[in-house]
C-alpha positions as CSV (number, residue, x, y, z in Angstrom):
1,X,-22.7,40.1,-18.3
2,X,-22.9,38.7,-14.9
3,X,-25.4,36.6,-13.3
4,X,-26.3,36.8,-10.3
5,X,-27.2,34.0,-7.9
6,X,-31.0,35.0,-8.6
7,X,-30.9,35.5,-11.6
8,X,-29.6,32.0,-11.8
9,X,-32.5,30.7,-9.5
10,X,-35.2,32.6,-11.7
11,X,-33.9,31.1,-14.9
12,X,-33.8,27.6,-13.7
13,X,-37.3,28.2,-12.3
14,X,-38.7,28.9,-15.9
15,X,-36.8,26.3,-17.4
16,X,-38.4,23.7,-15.1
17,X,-41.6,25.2,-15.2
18,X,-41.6,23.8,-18.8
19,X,-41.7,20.3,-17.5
20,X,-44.8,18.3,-17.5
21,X,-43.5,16.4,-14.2
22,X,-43.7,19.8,-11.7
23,X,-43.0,17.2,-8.8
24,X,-39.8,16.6,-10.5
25,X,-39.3,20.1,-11.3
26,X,-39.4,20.7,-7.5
27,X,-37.2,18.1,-6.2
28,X,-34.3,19.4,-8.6
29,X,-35.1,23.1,-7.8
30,X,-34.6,21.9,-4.3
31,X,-31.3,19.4,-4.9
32,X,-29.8,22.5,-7.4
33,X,-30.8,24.7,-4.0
34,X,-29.4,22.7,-1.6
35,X,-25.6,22.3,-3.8
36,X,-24.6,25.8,-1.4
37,X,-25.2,24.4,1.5
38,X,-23.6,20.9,1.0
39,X,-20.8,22.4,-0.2
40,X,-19.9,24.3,2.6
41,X,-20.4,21.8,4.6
42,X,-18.4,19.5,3.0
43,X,-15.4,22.5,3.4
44,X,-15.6,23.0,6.7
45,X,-15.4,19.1,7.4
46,X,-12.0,18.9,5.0
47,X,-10.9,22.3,7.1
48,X,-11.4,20.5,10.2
49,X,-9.9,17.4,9.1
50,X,-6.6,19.5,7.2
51,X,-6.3,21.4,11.1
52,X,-6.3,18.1,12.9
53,X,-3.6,16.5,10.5
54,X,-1.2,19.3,10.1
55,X,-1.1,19.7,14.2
56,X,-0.2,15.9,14.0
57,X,2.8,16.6,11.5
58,X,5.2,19.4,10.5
59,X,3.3,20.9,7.8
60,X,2.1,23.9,7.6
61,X,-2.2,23.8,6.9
62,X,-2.0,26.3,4.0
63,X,0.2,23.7,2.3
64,X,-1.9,20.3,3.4
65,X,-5.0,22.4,1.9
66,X,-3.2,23.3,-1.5
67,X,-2.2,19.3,-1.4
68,X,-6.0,18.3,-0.8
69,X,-7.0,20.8,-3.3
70,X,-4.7,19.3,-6.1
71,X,-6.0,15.7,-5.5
72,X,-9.6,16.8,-5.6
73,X,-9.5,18.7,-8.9
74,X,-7.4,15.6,-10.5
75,X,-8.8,14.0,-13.1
């Protein structure tokens, strides 16, 4: 079965509408909302900075961005 974004949103909404704390509910509805948009962000700032560093070398970007990708999902 596959799960949609919304479906996603709609079952962490019920979950934290079984908190007592709803304030607290809302601020981590809105930080589990706002993980999207960070991440983008952060992707187009690495794509930015990969662009910039293979014009300054002789690597090709696809292969600087495989080599970022490798240390990021090191453990």
């Amino acid at each position: 079965m596959k799960i949609t974004r919304n479906r996603l949103a709609q079952i962490i909404k019920e979950e934290l509408a079984n908190l007592d704390e709803a304030d607290d509910a809302a601020e981590i509805m809105q930080a589990i909302e706002d993980v999207p948009d960070a991440a983008a962000k952060i992707a187009d700032t690495i794509k930015k900075e990969i662009e910039v560093l293979s014009a300054q070398s002789s690597l090709d970007p696809l292969v600087l961005a495989q080599a970022v990708a490798a240390l990021l999902t090191t453990d």
